[in-house]
C-alpha positions in Angstrom: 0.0 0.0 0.0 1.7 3.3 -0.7 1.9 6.3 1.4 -1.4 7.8 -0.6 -3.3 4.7 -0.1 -2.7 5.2 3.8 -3.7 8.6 4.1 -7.0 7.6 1.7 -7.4 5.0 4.6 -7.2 7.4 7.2 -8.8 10.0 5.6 -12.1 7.6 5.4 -11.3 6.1 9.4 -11.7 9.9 10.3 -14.5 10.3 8.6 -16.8 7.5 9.5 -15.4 8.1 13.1 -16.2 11.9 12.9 -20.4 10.8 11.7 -20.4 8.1 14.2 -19.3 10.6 17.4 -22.5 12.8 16.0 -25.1 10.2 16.8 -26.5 8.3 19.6 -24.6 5.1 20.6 -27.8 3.6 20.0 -28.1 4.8 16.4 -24.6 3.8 15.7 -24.9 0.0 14.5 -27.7 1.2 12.2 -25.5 4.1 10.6 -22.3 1.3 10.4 -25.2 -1.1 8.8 -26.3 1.3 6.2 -23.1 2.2 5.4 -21.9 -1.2 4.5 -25.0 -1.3 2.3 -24.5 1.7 0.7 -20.4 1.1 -0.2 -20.9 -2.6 -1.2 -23.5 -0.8 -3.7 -21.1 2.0 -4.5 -18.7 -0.9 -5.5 -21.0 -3.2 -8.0 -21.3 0.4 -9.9 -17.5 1.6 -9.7 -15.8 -1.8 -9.8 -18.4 -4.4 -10.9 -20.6 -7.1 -9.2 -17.7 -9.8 -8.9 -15.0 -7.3 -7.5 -17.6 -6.2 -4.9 -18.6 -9.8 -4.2 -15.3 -10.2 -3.5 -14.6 -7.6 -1.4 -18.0 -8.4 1.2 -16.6 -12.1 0.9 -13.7 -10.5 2.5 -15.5 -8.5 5.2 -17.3 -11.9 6.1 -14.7 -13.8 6.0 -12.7 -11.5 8.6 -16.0 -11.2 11.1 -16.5 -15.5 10.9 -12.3 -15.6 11.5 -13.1 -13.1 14.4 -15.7 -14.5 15.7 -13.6 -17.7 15.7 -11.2 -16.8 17.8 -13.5 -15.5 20.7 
């Protein structure tokens, strides 16, 4: 990953972090919910419904592997 790709990365972390700290702890699983929704469609239309497959495959793969190991 090079040094623009991390700040990208960081750059988003702030951001989701920044709209979650606005709501009510209770509303924040629902905005984290939608959110996923809404990139994983952002990615079938800038990238294409197998890259975007892949990349929720990825997601569930890594909350199974974490569930896992609790």
């Amino acid at each position: 990953m090079s040094g623009q790709d991390d700040s990208a990365g960081e750059g988003a972390a702030a951001l989701v972090a920044g709209a979650l700290s606005r709501r009510r702890p209770g509303e924040r699983g629902r905005f984290l919910h939608e959110l996923l929704a809404h990139t994983a469609a952002g990615l079938v239309v800038i990238e294409g419904e197998v890259e975007a497959c892949e990349a929720v495959y990825r997601l569930a793969d890594a909350v199974v592997a974490r569930a896992c190991r609790t």
